[in-house]
PyMOL CGO cylinders between C-alpha atoms (Angstrom):
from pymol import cmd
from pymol.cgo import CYLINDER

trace = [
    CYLINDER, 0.00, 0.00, 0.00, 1.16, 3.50, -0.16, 0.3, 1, 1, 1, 1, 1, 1,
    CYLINDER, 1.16, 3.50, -0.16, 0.68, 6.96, 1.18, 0.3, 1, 1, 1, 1, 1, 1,
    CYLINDER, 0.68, 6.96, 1.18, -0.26, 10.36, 0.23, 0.3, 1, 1, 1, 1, 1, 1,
    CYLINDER, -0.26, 10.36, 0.23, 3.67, 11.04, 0.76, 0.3, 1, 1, 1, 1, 1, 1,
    CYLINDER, 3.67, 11.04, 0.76, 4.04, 8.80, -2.13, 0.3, 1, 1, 1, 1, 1, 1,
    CYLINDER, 4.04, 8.80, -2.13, 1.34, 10.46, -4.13, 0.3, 1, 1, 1, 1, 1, 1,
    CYLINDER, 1.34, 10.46, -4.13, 2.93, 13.82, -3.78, 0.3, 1, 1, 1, 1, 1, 1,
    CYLINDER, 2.93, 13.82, -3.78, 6.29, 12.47, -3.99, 0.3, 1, 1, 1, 1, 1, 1,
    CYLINDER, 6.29, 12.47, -3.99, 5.93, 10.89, -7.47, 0.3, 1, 1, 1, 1, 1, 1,
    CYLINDER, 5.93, 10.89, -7.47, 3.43, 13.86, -8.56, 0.3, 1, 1, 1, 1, 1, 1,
    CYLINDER, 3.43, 13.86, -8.56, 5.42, 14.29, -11.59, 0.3, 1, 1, 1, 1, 1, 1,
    CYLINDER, 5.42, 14.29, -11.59, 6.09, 10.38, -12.45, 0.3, 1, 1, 1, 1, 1, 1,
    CYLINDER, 6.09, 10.38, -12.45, 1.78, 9.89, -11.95, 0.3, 1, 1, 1, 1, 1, 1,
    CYLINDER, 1.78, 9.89, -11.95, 1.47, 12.54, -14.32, 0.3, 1, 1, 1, 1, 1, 1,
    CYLINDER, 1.47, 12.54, -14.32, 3.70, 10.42, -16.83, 0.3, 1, 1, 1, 1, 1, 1,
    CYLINDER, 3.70, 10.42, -16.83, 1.39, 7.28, -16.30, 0.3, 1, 1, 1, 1, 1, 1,
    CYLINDER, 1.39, 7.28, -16.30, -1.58, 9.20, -16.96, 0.3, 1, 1, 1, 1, 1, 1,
    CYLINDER, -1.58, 9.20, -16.96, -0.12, 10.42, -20.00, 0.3, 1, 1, 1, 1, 1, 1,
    CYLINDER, -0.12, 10.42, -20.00, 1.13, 7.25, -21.14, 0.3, 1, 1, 1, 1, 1, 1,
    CYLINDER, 1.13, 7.25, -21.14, -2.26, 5.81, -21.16, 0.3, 1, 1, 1, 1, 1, 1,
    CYLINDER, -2.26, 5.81, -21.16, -3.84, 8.63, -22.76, 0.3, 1, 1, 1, 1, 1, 1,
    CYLINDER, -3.84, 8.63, -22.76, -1.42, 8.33, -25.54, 0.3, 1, 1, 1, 1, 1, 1,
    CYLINDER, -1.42, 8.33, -25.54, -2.45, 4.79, -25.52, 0.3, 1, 1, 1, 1, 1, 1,
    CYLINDER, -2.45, 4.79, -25.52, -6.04, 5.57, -25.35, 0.3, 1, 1, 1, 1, 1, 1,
    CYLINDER, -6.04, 5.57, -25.35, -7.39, 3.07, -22.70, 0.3, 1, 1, 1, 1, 1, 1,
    CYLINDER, -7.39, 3.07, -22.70, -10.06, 3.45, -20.30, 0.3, 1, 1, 1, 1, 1, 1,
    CYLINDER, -10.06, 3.45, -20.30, -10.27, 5.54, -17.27, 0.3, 1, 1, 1, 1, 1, 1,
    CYLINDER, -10.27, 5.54, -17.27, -9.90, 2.06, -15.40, 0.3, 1, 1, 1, 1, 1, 1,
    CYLINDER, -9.90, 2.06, -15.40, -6.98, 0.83, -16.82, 0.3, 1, 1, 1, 1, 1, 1,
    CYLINDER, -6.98, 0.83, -16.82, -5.28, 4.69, -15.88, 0.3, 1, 1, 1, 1, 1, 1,
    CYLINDER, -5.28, 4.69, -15.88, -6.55, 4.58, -12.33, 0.3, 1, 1, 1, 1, 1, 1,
    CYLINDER, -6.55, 4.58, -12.33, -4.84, 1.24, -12.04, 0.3, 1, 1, 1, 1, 1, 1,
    CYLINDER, -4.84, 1.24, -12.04, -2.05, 1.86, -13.48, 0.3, 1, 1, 1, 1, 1, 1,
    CYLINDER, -2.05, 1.86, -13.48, -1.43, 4.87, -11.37, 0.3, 1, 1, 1, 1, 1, 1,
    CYLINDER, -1.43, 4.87, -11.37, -2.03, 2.38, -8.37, 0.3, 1, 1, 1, 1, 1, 1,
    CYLINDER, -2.03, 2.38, -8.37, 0.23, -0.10, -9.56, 0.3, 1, 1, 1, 1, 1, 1,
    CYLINDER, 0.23, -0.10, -9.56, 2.99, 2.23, -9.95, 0.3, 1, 1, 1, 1, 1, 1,
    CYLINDER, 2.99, 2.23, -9.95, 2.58, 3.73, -6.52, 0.3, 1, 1, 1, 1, 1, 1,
    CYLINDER, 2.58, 3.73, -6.52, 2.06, 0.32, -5.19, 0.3, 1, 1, 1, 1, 1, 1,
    CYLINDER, 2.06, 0.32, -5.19, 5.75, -0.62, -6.71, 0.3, 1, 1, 1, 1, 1, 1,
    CYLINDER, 5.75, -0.62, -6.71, 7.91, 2.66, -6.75, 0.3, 1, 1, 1, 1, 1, 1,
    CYLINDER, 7.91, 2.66, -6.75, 11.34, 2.27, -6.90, 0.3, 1, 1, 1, 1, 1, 1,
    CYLINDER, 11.34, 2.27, -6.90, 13.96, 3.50, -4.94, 0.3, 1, 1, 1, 1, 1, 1,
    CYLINDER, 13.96, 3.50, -4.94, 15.96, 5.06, -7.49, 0.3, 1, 1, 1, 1, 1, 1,
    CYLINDER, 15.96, 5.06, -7.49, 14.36, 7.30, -10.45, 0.3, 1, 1, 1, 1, 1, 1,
    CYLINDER, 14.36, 7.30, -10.45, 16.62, 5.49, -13.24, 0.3, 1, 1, 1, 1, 1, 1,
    CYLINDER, 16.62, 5.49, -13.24, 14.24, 2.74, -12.40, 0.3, 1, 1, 1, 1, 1, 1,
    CYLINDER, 14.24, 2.74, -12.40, 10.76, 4.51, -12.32, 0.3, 1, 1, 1, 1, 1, 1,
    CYLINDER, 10.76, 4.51, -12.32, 10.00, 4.32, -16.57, 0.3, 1, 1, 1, 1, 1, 1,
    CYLINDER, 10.00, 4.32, -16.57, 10.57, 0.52, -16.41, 0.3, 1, 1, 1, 1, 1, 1,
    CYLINDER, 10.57, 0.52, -16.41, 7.87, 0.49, -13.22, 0.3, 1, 1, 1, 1, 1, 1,
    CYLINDER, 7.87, 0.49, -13.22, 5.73, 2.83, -15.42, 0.3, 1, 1, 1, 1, 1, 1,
    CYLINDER, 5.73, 2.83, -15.42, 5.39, 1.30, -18.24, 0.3, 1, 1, 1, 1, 1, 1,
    CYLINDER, 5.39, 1.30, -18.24, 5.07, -2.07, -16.75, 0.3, 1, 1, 1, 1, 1, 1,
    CYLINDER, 5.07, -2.07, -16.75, 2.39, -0.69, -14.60, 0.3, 1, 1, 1, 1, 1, 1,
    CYLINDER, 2.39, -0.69, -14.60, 0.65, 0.54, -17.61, 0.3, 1, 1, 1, 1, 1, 1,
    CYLINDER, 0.65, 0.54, -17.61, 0.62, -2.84, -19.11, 0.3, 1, 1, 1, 1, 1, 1,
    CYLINDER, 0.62, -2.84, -19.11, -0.35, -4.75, -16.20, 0.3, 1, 1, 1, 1, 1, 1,
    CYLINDER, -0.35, -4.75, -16.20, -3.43, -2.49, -15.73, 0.3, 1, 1, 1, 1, 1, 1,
    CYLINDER, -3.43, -2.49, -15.73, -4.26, -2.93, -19.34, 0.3, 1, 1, 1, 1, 1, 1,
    CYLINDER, -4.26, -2.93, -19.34, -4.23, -6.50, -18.90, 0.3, 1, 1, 1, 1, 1, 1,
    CYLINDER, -4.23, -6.50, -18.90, -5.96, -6.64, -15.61, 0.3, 1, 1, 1, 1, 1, 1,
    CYLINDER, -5.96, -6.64, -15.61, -8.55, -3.82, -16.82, 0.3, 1, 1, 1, 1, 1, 1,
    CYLINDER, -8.55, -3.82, -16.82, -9.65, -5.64, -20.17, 0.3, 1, 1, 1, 1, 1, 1,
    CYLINDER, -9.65, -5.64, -20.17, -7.80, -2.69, -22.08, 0.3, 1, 1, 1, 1, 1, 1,
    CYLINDER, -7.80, -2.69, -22.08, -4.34, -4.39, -22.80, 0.3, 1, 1, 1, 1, 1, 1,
    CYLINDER, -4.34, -4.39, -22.80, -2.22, -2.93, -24.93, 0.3, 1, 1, 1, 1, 1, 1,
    CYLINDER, -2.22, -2.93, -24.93, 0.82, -5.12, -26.62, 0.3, 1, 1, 1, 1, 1, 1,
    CYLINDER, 0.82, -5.12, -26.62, 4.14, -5.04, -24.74, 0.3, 1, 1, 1, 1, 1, 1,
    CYLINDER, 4.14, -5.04, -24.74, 6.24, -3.63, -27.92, 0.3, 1, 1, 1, 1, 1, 1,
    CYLINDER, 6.24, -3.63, -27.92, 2.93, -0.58, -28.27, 0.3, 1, 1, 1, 1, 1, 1,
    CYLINDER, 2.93, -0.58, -28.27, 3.34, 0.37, -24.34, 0.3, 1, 1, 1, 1, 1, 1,
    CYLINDER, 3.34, 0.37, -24.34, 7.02, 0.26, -24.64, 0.3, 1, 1, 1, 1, 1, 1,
    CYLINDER, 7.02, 0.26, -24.64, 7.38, 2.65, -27.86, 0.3, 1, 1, 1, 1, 1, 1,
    CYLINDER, 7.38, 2.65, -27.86, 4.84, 4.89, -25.86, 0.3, 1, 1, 1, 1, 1, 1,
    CYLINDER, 4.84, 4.89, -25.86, 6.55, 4.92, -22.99, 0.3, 1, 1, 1, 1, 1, 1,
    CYLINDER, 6.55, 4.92, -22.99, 10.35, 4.88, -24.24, 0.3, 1, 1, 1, 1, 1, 1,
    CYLINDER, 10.35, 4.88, -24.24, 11.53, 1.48, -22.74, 0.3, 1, 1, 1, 1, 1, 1,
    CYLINDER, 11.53, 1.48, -22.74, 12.54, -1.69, -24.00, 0.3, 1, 1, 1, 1, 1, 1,
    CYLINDER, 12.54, -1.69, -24.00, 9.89, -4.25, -25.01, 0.3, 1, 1, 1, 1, 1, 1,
    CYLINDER, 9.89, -4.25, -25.01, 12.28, -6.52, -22.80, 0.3, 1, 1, 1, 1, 1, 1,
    CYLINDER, 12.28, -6.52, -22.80, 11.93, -4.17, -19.74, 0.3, 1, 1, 1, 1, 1, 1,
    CYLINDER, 11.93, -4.17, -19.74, 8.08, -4.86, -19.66, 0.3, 1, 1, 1, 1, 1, 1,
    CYLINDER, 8.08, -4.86, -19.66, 8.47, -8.82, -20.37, 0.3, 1, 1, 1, 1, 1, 1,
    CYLINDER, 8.47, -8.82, -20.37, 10.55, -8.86, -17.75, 0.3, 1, 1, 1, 1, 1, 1,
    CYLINDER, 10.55, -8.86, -17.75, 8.99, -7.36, -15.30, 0.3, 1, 1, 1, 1, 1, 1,
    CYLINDER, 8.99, -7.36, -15.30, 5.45, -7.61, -15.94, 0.3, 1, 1, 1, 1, 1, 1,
    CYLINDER, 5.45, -7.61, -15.94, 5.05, -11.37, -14.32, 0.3, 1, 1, 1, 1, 1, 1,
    CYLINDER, 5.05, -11.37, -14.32, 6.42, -10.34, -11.17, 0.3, 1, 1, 1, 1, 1, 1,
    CYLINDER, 6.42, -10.34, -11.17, 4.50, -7.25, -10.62, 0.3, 1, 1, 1, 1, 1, 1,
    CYLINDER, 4.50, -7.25, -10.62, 0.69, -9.48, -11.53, 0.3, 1, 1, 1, 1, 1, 1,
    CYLINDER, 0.69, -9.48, -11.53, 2.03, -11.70, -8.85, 0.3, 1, 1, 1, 1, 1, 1,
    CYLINDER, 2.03, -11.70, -8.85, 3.27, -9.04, -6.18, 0.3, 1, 1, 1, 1, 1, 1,
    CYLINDER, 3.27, -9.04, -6.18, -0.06, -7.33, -6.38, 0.3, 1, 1, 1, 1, 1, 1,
    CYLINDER, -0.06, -7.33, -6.38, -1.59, -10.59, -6.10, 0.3, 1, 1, 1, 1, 1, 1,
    CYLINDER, -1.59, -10.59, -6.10, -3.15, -10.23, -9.69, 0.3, 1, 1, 1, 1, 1, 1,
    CYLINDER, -3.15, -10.23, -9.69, -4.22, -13.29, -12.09, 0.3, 1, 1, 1, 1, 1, 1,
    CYLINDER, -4.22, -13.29, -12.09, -2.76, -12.90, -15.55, 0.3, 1, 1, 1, 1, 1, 1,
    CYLINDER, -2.76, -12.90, -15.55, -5.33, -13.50, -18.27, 0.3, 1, 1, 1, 1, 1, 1,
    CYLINDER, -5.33, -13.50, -18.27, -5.42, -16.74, -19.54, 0.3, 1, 1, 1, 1, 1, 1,
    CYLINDER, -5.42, -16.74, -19.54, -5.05, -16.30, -23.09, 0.3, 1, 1, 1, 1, 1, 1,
]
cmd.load_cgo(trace, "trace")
């Protein structure tokens, strides 16, 4: 869980996510989640933060019925497709989300 610290904290990086998915056009859903999931999994470090963006922005496409592919996300969002595959599995299961069975 986190805080309102960590809302105002990352103000700028939850303005990023937002902006992500509206470049992406998905669903209010999917954004709200995806802001969630990022706060939920903030890094320590900014050099990390994209990769936790834009695999939060996947993850609450897939979760939200709004999914967007990996390599779409990861132009949007400047990352590797890589960085999301990587990553993605271990965030569904850290949040204690099921990934959809495709």
């Amino acid at each position: 869980m986190y805080s309102a610290r960590d809302q105002v904290e990352n103000s700028e990086w939850l303005d990023e996510v937002e902006a992500t998915a509206e470049r992406l056009d998905m669903e209010e859903a999917a954004r709200s989640r995806a802001a969630d999931l990022f706060l939920s999994n903030v890094p320590e470090t900014d050099r990390s933060k994209r990769a936790v963006l834009a695999t939060s922005v996947y993850v609450a496409g897939l979760v939200e019925g709004d999914s967007r592919s990996q390599q779409r996300v990861a132009e949007v969002a400047d990352v590797s497709r890589l960085t999301i595959s990587k990553r993605y599995e271990e965030m569904l299961e850290s949040q204690g989300l099921d990934a959809p069975r495709w």
